[in-house]
Structure formats: C-alpha cells, structure tokens
RODO-2510 file (C-alpha; in nm, 4 decimals, decimal comma):
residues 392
     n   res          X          Y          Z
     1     x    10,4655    12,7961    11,1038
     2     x    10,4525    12,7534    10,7253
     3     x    10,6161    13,0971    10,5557
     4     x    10,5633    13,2138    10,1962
     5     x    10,8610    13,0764     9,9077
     6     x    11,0559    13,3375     9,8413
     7     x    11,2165    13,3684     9,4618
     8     x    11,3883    13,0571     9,3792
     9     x    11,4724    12,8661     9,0146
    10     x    11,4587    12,5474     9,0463
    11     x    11,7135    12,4829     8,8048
    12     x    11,6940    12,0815     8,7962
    13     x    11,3270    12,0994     8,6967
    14     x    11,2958    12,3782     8,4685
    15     x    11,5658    12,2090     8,2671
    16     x    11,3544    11,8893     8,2877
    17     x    11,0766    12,1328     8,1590
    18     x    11,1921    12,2185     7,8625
    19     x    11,3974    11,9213     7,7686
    20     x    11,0158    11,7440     7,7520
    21     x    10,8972    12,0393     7,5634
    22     x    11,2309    11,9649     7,2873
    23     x    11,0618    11,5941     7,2661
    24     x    10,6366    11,6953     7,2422
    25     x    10,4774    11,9985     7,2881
    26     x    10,2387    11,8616     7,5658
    27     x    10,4108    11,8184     7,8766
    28     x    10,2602    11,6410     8,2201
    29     x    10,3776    11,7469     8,5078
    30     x    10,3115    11,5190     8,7948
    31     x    10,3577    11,5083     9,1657
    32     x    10,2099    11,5244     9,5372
    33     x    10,0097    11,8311     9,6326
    34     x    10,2077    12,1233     9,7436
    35     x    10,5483    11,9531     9,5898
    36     x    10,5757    12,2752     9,4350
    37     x    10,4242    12,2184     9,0804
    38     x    10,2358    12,5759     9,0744
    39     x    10,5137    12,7383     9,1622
    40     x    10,7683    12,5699     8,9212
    41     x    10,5218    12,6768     8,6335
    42     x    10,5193    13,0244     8,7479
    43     x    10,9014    13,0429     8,7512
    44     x    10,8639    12,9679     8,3604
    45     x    10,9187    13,2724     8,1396
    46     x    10,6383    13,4224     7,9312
    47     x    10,3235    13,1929     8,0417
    48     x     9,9862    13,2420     7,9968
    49     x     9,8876    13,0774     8,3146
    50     x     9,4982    12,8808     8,3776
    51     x     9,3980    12,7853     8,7592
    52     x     9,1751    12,4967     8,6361
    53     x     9,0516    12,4776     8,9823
    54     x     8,8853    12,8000     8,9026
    55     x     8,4826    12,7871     8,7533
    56     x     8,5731    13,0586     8,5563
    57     x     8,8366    12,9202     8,3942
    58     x     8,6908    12,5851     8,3331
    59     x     8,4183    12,7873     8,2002
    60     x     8,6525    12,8998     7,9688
    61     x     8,7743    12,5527     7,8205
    62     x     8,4211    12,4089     7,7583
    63     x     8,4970    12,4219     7,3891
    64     x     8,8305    12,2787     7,4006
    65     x     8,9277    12,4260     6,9814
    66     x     8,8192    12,7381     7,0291
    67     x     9,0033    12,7833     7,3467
    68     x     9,3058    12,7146     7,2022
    69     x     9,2869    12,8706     6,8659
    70     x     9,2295    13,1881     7,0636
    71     x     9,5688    13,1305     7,2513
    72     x     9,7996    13,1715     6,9372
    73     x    10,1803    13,0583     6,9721
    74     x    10,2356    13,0261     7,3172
    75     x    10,3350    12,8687     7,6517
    76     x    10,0235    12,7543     7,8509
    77     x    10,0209    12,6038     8,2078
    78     x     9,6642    12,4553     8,2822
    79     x     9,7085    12,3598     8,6474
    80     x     9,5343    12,0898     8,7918
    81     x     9,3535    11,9921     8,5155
    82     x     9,1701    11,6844     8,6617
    83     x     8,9059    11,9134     8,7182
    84     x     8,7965    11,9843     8,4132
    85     x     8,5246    11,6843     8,3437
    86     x     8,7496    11,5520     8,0303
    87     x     9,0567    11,6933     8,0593
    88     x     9,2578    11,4449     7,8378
    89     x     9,0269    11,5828     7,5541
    90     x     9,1787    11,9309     7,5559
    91     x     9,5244    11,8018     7,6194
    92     x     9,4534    11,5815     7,2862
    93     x     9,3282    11,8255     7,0620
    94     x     9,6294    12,0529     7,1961
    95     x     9,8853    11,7970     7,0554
    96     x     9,7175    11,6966     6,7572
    97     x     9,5670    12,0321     6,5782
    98     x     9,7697    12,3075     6,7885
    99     x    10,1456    12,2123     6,8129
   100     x    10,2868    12,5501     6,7930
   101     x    10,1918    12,6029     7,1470
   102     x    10,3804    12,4488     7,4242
   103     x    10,1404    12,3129     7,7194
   104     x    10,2218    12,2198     8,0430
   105     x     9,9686    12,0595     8,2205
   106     x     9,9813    11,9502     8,6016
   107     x     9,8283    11,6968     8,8183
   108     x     9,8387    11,5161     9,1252
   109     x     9,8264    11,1653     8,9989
   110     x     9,9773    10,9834     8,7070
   111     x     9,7837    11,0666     8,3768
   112     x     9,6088    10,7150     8,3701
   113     x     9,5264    10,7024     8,7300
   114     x     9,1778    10,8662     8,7215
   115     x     8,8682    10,7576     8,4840
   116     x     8,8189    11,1439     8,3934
   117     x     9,1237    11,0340     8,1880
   118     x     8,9555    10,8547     7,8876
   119     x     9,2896    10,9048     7,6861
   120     x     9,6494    10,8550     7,7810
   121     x     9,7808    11,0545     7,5108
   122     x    10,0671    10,7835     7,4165
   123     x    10,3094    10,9038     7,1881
   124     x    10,1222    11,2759     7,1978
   125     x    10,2884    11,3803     7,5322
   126     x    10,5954    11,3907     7,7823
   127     x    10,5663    11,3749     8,1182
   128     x    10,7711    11,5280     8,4409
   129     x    10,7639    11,3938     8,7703
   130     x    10,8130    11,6420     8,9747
   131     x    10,9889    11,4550     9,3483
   132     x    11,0543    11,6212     9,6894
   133     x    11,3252    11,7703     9,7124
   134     x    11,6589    11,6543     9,5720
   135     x    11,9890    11,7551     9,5868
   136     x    12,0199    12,0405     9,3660
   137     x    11,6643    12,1408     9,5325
   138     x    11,8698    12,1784     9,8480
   139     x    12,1674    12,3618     9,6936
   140     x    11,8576    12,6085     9,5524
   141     x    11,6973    12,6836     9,8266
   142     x    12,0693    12,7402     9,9903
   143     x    11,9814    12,5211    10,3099
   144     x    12,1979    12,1618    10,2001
   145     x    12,1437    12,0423    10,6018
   146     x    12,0169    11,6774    10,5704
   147     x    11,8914    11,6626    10,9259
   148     x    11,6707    11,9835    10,8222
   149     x    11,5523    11,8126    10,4696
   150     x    11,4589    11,4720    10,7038
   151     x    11,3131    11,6307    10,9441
   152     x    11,0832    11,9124    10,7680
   153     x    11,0707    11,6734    10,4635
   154     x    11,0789    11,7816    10,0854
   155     x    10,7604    11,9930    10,0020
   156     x    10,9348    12,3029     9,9739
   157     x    10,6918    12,5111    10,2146
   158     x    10,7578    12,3057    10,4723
   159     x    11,1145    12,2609    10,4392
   160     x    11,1451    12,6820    10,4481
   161     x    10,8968    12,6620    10,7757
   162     x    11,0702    12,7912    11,0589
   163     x    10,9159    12,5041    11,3278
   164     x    10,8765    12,1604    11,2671
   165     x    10,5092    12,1803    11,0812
   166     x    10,3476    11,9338    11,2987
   167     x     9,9783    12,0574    11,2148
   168     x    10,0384    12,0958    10,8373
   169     x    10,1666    11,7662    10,7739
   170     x     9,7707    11,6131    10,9231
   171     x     9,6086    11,9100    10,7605
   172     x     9,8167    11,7860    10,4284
   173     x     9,6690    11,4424    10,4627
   174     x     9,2914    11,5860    10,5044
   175     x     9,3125    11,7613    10,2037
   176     x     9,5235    11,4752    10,0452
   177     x     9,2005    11,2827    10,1008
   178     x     8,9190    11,5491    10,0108
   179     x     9,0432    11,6955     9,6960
   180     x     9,2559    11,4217     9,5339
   181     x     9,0707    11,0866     9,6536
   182     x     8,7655    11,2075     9,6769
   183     x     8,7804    11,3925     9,3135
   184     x     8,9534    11,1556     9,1243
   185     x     8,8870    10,8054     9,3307
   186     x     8,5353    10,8931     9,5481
   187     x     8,6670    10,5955     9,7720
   188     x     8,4462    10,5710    10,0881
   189     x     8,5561    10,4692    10,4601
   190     x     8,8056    10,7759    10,5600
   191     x     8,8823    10,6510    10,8792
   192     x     9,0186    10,3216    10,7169
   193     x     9,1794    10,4808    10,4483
   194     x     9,4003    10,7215    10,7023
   195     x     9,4488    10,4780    10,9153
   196     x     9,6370    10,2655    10,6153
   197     x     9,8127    10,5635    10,5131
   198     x     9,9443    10,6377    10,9056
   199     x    10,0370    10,2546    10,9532
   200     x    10,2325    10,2862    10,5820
   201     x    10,4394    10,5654    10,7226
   202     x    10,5137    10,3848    11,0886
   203     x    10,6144    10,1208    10,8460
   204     x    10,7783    10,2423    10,5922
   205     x    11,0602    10,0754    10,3977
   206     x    10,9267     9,7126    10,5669
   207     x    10,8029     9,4382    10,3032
   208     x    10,4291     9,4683    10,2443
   209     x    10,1761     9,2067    10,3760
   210     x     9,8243     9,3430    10,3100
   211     x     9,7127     9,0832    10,5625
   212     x     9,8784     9,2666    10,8124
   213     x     9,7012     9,5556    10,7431
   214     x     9,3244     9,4550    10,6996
   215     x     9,2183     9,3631    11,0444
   216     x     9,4014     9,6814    11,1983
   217     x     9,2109     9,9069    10,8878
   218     x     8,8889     9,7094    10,9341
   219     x     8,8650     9,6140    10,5630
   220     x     8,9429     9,3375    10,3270
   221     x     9,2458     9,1999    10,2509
   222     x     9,1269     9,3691     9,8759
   223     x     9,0221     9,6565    10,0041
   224     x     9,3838     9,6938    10,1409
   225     x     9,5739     9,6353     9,7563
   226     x     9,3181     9,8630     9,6017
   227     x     9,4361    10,1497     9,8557
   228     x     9,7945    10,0596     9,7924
   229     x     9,7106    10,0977     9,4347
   230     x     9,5592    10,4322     9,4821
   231     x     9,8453    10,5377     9,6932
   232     x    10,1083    10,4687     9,4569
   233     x     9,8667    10,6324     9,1391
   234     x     9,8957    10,9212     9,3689
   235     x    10,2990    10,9280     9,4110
   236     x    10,2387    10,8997     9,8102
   237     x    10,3835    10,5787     9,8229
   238     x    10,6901    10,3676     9,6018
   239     x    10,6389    10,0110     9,6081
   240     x    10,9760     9,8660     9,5191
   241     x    10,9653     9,4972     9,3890
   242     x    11,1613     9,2232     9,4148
   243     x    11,4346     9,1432     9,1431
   244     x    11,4592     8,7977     9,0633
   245     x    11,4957     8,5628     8,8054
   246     x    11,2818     8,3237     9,0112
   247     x    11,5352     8,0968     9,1659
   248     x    11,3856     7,8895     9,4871
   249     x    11,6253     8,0452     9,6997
   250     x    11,4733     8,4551     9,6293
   251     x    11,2181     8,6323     9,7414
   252     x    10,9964     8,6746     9,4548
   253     x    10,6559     8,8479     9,4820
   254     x    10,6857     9,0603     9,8145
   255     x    10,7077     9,3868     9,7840
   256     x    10,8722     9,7009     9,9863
   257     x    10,6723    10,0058    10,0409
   258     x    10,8329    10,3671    10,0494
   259     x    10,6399    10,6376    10,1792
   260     x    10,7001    10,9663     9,9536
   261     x    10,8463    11,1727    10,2199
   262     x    11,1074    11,1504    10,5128
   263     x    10,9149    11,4760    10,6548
   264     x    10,5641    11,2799    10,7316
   265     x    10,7324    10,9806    10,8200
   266     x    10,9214    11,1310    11,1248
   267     x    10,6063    11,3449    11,2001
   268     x    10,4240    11,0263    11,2045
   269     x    10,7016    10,8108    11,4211
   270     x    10,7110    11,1640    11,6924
   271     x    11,0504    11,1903    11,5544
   272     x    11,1207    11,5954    11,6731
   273     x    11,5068    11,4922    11,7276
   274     x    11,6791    11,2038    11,5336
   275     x    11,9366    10,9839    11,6805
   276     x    12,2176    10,7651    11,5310
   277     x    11,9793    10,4850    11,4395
   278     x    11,7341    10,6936    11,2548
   279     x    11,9604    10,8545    10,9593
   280     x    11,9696    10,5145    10,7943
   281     x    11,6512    10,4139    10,6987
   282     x    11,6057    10,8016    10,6257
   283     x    11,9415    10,8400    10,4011
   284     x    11,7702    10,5227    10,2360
   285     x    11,4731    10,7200    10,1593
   286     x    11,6299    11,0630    10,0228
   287     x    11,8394    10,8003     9,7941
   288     x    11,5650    10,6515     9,6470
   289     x    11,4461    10,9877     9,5680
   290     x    11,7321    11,1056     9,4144
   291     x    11,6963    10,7904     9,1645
   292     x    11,3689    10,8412     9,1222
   293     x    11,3902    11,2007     9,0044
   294     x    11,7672    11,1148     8,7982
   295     x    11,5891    10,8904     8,5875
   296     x    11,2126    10,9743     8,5715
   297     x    11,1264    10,6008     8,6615
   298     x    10,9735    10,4095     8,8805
   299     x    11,1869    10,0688     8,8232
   300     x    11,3477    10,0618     9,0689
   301     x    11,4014     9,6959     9,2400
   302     x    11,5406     9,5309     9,5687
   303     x    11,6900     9,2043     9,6515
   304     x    11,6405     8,9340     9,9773
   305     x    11,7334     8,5767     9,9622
   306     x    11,5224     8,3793    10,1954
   307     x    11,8039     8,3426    10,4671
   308     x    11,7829     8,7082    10,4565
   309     x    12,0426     8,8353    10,2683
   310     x    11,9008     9,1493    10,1017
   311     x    12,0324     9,4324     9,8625
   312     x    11,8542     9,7837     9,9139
   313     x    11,7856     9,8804     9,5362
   314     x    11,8603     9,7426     9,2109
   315     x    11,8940     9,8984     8,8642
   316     x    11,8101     9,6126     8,5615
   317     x    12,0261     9,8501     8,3003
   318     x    12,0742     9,5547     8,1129
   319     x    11,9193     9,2348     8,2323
   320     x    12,2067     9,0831     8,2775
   321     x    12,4115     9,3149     8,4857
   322     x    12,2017     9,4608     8,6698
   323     x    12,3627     9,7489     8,8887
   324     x    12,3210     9,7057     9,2871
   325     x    12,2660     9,9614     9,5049
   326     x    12,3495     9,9538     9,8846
   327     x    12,2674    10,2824    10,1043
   328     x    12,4706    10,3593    10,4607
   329     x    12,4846    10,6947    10,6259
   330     x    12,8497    10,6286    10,7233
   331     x    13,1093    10,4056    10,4976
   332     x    13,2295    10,2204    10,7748
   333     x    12,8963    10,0922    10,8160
   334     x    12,9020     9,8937    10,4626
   335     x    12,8823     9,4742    10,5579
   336     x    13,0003     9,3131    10,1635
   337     x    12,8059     9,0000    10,2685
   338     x    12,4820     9,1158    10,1275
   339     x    12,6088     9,2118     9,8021
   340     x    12,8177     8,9236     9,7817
   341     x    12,5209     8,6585     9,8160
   342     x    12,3982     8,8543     9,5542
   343     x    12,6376     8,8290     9,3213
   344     x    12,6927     8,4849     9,3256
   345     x    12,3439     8,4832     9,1379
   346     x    12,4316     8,7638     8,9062
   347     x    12,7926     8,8148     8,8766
   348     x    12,8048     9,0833     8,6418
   349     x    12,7260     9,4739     8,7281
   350     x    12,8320     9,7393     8,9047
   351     x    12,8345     9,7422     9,3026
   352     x    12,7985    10,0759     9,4814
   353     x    12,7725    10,2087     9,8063
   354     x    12,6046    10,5625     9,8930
   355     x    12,7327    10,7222    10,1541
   356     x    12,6667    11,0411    10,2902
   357     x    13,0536    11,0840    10,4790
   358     x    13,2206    11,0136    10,0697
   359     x    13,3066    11,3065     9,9138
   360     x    13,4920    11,1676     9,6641
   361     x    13,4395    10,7962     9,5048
   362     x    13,6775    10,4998     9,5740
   363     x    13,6878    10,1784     9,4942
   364     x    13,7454     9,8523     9,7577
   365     x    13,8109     9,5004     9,7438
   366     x    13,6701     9,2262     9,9415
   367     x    13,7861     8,9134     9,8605
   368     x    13,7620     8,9419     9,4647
   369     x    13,4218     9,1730     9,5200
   370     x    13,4901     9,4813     9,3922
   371     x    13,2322     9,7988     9,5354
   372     x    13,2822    10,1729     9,4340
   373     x    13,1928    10,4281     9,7587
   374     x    13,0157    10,6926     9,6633
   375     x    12,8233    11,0438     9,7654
   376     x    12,5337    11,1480     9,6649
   377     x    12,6860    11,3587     9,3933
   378     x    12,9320    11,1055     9,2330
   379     x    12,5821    10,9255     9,2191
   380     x    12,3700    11,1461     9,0311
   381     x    12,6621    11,1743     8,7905
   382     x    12,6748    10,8251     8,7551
   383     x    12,3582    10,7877     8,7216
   384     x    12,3410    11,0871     8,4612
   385     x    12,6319    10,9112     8,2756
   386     x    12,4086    10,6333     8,2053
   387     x    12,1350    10,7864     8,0962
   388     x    12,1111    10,7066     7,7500
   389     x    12,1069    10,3368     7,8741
   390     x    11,7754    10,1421     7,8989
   391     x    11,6642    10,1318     8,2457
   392     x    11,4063     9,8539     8,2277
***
C-alpha cells in the first residue's frame, strides 16, 4: 500500500535548485516518473505553479510572450512540459526576453531526448537531475535503514509504503511505457519493449551484449541498442563504459548496464527478503547513485582486463589519475588484486573502498598499494571536496 508524502524538505535538492537558478534563470529538472520532481517544486517558496499536463493550462501557453509577460518577476514551475507541442520554444523565449523570472521546468527525459525538443537551450539553461534517493534523502525522510531503501527502492512513495509495493512497481512500468514512450518516443511492440526492460533488471550490473537480448525480445539486434538508447534518455537505465586507453590487454567497447533503482530490481528478482549475497551488488547500486547525484554526471566508468580483473567505477578527474572506485558491503570483503592490476596501467590516482561497516576513513597498505576505506559519508565529502575539479 502506497501512502500519501507527508511534509518533508528535501534539503540536498532544493539547494541544487537554487544553486542552478544563481548560474541561469531557466532551470531543467530531470528524472524518472514519480522520483518526486512535483513535489520538490511544490516545497519551493512563493511559486506560481503550471500542471502542463493540464489542457487548460497548455491552453494557456499557446502564445508563449504573452504568457510570460503576464507573469511579472517571479518563480514559475511548468511541470512536465513535454506536453506542450514545442516546449523548448517557451523555455527559449523565457531565457532570452524574460530573465527576471526564475523557471523551473520538469521532465522525464533529458532535454534532447525527444524531437518535441527542437532546441537544447545550450548556454540558456541549467539543469538538475533529480536521482532516487540518496543519503541525505534518507536522513530526510528520517528512515536511514538500507535494507528498507533496497528493498522499497528510492521513489519516495514507495519507500514511505508500508508493504513491499509489489503491484505499483508493474503498474509504474505500464505507465512508464504509455505516457513517457509512447508521448515522447511512439515506439511500437510493448511486449518486446517490457520484456527488455524486465531482462535489464534480472540482469542488472552484468556487461551488455544486445545479442543476448534480441532473440529472447523477438527483435533485431538494432532494435535492441535503440531501446537501450531510449532507456538511458529516460534515466531508467546507466550504462557505465569501459575506461581504457586501448591497450590489447582491456576491455574496450563493452558496456555495463545499471538499472535506476534497487527497488524494481529486487521486485523483479522476487527478492521479498535479502540474504548475505544480495547487499553487494545492491550497495553497488545505491553507490553509483550517490555519484551520480554528487556530481550531476553521467561519466562515470569501469575497468576489466581480459583475464578478468575488473574495477567497479572509475572517475577520469584528470586523465591521468584517474580515481578508482571499488564498492563492498563489509571491509573485510575488499581483495587489492583488482585494483592492483589496475594500477600497474595507471599508477597515479586515488584508490578507495566504500564500505557500508566504515564509519570513519582509514588508510591501508598492500604491498606499496595504498587504498583509503571509506563510508558513504566520507565519500560524498570527498567527492564534494573535488568538485571544482573537471570530471571528464
């Protein structure tokens, strides 16, 4: 049973919010349906708020100029604003001829993923991408039990549900498909398309073959990258690439595919209960996450040797130390022979290890390798620390 979000400031993203707004006045915020993107904007103080899903209101923004003009100096949310039939339009003239307002306008895609699109707005607009749940989302919502946030997953009503919401997470994916494929893709062949998306989640965190996938989906191996395409314009799925400088002995053009949620992928795998085994790959997940929403990016690489040495992310801060990540649920668990393969290639950079059992960072030795433990916290200041590095 789903139940209704009670008061809560999201104090990670509304900082986000308006640090975007200090930088352009038109601000896109991005992310899966029911993330929570409606409800951030309503937390905002003093908004003048548009449900562009309404045919009033799109009625409204036919003439994009006189629309604003008649909004004077203030802070707009137009939500979901795909479904206005240009919608880049408005958000253009808004930046160019109206910049005492501030706009926020939401989405569930990246700006350029859709042709209703015709503009993306470079150098006119920042954008937000608003993840599941992270950290501080857990310390706001005052429930910081990681077996609850894998488990229920990181859409905020169904990590407040009081069950395991079985149902929701399949109703999610029907209307995943009706209103954001079918609006902004019109892709054809449901059945194939779910089926892809269900296999993606039984799979996820495995190196991607689209071979594997097309006889299975009953469509082309193509048919299979231009859904993975679509998946990842529609933040349900991070493909993670492989970092290399192209040496024979790396693995240089397969890539890893994330699903965007622990919650679907144990709903997905019958996971009700997890065991020992299963807090891994899921702690692997919530890290990437945490990255993800730290530093607004997508860049986020892994390394494998082909004798199977492999490195779970990588951070190219400067090309030529680039910082390696590894993720265990317990420190004990941490094997240096992985990172030391890798470092024989690249021997400058940082080494750490997230760990959910470190609450506060060390540093080890093995053998001339030195590794810093850390939690999730000492990693988000870490990662904050570096911010004003380039994080190509």
């Amino acid at each position: 049973m789903i139940i209704m979000l009670h008061m809560v400031y999201r104090r990670f993203w509304l900082e986000k919010i308006n640090s975007a707004w200090e930088r352009h006045p038109v601000v896109w915020l991005a992310g899966v349906r029911r993330v929570g993107k409606t409800y951030l904007c309503r937390s905002l103080p003093d908004i003048e708020y548009f449900d562009c899903e309404l045919p009033r209101v799109r009625r409204m923004m036919e003439d994009p100029q006189s629309f604003l003009a008649g909004l004077g100096s203030r802070t707009v949310v137009l939500d979901e604003i795909h479904r206005l039939s240009n919608p880049s339009e408005l958000l253009k003239i808004a930046a160019d001829h109206f910049s005492d307002l501030k706009v926020l306008a939401t989405g569930s895609s990246a700006l350029t993923a859709s042709a209703k699109f015709r503009d993306t707005l470079a150098g006119r607009k920042a954008e937000v991408w608003l993840t599941p749940m992270i950290l501080a989302d857990l310390e706001d919502f005052q429930n910081t039990d990681l077996g609850h946030r894998f488990l229920f997953g990181g859409l905020p009503p169904f990590f407040l549900a009081v069950e395991i919401p079985e149902r929701e997470f399949q109703e999610w994916l029907d209307s995943y498909w009706a209103k954001d494929i079918q609006e902004l893709f019109r892709l054809e062949r449901r059945h194939a398309f779910l089926k892809f998306v269900e296999l993606l989640l039984l799979q996820s965190g495995g190196i991607f073959e689209a071979s594997r996938f097309a006889r299975p989906c009953e469509v082309s191996r193509t048919t299979i990258t231009n859904y993975l395409n679509v998946l990842e314009a529609t933040f349900l799925v991070h493909v993670v690439r492989p970092f290399s400088s192209h040496r024979p002995t790396e693995i240089v053009s397969a890539p890893k595919v994330f699903a965007f949620d622990t919650g679907f992928i144990c709903c997905f795998r019958g996971w009700e209960e997890l065991r020992r085994e299963d807090y891994g790959i899921l702690w692997e997940h919530l890290v990437l996450n945490e990255i993800q929403a730290q530093l607004q990016t997508r860049r986020i690489f892994y390394w494998r040797d082909k004798r199977g040495h492999e490195v779970d992310f990588i951070l190219r801060k400067r090309p030529a130390e680039p910082m390696a990540i590894e993720c265990k649920w317990s420190a004990k668990d941490f094997d240096p022979v992985n990172l030391r393969f890798f470092r024989k290639n690249y021997p400058q950079g940082e080494n750490l290890v997230v760990a959910r059992d470190v609450e506060h960072s060390y540093e080890r030795e093995y053998k001339g390798l030195r590794v810093r433990m850390v939690g999730m916290k000492e990693l988000v200041k870490l990662l904050l620390s570096r911010k004003g590095e380039r994080v190509s």
